[in-house]
C-alpha positions in Angstrom: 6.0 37.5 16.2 7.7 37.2 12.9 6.2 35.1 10.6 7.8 32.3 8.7 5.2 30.2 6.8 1.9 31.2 5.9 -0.8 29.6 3.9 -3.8 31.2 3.1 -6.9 29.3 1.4 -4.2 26.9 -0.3 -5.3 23.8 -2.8 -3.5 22.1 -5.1 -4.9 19.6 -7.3 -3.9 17.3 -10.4 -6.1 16.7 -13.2 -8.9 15.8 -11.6 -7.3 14.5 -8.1 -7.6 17.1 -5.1 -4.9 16.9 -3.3 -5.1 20.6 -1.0 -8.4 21.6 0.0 -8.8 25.5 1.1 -5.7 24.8 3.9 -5.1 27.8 6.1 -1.9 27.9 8.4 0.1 30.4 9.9 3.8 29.7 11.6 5.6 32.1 13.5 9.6 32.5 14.5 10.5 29.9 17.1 7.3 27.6 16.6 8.2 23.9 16.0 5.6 21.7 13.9 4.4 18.2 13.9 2.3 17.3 10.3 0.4 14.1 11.4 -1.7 11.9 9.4 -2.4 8.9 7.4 -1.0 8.4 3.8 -2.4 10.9 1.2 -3.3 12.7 3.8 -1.3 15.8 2.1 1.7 16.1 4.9 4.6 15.4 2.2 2.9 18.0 -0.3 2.5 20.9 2.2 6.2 20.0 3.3 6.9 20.8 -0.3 5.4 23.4 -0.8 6.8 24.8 2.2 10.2 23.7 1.3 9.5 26.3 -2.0 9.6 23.3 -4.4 5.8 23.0 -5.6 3.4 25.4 -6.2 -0.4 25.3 -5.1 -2.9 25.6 -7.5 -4.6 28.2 -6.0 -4.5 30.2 -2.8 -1.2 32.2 -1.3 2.0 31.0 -0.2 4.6 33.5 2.4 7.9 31.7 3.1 10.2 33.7 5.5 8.5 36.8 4.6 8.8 36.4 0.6 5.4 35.4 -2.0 5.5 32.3 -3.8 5.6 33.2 -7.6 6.9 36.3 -7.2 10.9 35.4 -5.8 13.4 33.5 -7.2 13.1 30.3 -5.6 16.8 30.0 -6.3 17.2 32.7 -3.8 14.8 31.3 -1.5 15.5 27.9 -1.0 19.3 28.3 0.5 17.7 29.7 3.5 15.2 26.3 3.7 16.9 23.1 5.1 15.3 20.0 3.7 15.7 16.7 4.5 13.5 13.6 2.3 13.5 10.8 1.2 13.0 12.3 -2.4 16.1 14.3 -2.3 17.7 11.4 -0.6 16.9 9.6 -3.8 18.9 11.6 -6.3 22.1 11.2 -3.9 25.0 9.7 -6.2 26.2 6.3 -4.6 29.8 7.6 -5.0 29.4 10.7 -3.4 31.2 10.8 0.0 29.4 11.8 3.2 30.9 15.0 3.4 30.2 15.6 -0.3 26.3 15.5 0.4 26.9 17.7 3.4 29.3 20.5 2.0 27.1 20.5 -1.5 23.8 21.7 0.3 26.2 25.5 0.1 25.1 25.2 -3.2 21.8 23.5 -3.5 23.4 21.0 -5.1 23.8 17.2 -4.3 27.1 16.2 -4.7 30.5 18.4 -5.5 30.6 19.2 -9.1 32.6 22.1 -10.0 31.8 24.5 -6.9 34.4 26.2 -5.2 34.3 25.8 -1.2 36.4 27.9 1.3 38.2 26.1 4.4 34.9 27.7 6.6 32.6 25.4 4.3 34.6 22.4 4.7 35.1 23.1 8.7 31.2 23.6 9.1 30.7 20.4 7.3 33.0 18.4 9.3 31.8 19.7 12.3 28.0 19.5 11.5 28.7 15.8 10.8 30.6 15.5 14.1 27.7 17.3 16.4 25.7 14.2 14.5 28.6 11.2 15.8 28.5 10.8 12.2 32.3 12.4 12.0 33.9 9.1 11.1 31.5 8.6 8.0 33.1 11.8 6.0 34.9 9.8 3.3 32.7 6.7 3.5 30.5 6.6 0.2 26.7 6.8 0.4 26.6 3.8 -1.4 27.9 2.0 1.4 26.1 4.1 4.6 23.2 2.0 6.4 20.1 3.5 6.6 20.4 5.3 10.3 24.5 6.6 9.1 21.8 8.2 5.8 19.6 9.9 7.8 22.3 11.5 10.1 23.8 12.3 7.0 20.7 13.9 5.5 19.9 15.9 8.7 23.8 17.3 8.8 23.1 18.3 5.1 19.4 19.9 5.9 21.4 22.1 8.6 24.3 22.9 6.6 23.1 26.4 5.5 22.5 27.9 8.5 18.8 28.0 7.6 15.8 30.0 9.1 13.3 27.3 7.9 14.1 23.1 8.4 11.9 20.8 7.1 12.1 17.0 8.1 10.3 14.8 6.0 9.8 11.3 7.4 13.4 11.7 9.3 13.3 8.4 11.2 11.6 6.5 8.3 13.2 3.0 7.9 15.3 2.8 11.2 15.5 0.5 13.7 14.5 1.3 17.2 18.2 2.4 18.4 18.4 4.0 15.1 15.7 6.0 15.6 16.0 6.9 19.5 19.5 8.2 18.3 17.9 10.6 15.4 15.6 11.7 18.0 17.7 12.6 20.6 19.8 14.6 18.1 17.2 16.1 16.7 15.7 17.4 20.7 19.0 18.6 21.2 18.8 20.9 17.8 15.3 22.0 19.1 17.0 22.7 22.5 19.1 24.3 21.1 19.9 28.9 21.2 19.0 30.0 17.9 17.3 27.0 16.5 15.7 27.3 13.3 12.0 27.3 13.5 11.2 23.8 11.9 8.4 21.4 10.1 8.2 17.6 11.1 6.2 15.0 8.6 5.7 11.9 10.2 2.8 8.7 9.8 4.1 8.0 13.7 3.4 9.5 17.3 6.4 7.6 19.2 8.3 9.5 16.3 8.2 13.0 17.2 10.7 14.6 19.4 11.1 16.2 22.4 10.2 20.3 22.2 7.7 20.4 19.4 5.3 23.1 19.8 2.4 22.8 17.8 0.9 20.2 15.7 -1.5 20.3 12.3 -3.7 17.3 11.7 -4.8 16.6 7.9 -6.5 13.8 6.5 -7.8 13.7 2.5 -5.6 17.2 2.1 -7.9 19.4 4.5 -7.3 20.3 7.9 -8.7 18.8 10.9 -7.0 20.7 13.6 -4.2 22.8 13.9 -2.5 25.0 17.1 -0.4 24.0 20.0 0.9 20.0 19.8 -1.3 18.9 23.3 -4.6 20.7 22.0 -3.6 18.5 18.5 -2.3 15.3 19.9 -5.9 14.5 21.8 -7.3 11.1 21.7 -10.6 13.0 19.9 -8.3 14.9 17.4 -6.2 11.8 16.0 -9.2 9.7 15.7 -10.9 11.9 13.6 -7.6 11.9 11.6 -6.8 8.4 11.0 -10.3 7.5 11.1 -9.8 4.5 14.0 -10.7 5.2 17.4 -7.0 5.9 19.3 -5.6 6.4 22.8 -2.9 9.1 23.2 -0.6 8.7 26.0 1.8 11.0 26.6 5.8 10.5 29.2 8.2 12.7 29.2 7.4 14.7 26.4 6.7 11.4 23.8 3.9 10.7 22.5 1.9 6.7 22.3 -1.0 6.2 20.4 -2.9 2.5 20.3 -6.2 1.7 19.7 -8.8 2.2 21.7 
């Protein structure tokens, strides 16, 4: 298999704070990943780290076959889709729907001074579309709800065609309906031929998506278990994880966890 992420004895740390402890992990082509744990658990730094946009403190980093700290990460991070709430953040309130979308050619948020082709507008539009967020193009961010923002984000994080998408948090902040939409779009991606291989952060169980292979467990930035999601996702595994003994039910492909 062809490898696309690949950690090897990665920590990171800050001042005196550890936030990575000696994390090993190892993704190949066509494996889809679930990051579970509680908060500071180290799930959003790993994600960026993956995403090329921190470096670890020590240990190696291989992201679709190139080393961390020795490629331009200007290169690299076009073939990346991200979508967080942090880069959400920095989103313009003016900036159109389509805007947000068409600027992730560039790396950019929001159209500056970029040329675009007619291809780069059509893949936009129809990325949006494939979303049922196709009406929003010219609606501002400013006035988008929080689901219309996430569809938005997601349409952006696929815009580059890219080999590696990384979902941080995706169905944060929605209502039920909002997020039984973003989930269904999203199992339809993963169903999809050609489907990038991809990286899921979520707090949630009921959150992840049909067709997730594999799962890695973390809790105080070290691993607790990592390998295919129903070896992961075991009543013994997420216990140890969030530190409360847990049930985990699964129908259908979803996931329920409630105390035990």
């Amino acid at each position: 298999m062809t490898s696309v992420l690949r950690f090897d004895d990665v920590s990171l740390h800050r001042g005196t704070t550890q936030i990575l402890s000696h994390v090993d992990w190892h993704v190949d082509e066509g494996q889809h990943w679930v990051l579970v744990g509680p908060n500071g658990a180290g799930k959003t730094t790993i994600s960026r780290i993956a995403a090329a946009r921190l470096f670890p403190s020590a240990g190696a980093v291989d992201i679709l076959g190139e080393r961390l700290g020795r490629v331009d990460v200007a290169e690299l991070r076009p073939r990346i889709g991200l979508a967080s709430a942090a880069l959400a953040g920095r989103v313009l309130g003016g900036e159109t729907a389509l805007s947000v979308v068409l600027s992730a050619s560039y790396g950019s948020i929001g159209v500056w001074r970029e040329e675009y082709d007619d291809f780069d507008v059509e893949r936009a539009r129809a990325l949006l579309t494939a979303l049922d967020a196709g009406h929003l193009a010219e609606r501002t961010w400013a006035n988008l709800s929080s689901g219309e923002r996430k569809r938005i984000e997601l349409a952006r994080a696929l815009m580059p065609d890219p080999e590696l998408l990384i979902l941080d948090e995706p169905a944060s902040g929605l209502d039920l309906a909002g997020r039984e939409q973003l989930l269904a779009a999203l199992a339809e991606i993963l169903a999809a031929p050609g489907a990038p291989s991809m990286l899921l952060v979520t707090h949630h169980l009921e959150e992840i998506p049909v067709g997730f292979t594999h799962g890695l467990a973390l809790r105080g930035g070290r691993t607790v278990a990592a390998g295919p999601l129903d070896a992961v996702l075991t009543g013994e595994v997420v216990t140890a994880t969030f530190g409360l003994p847990l049930e985990i039910t699964k129908d259908r492909g979803r996931y329920t966890a409630r105390g035990a």
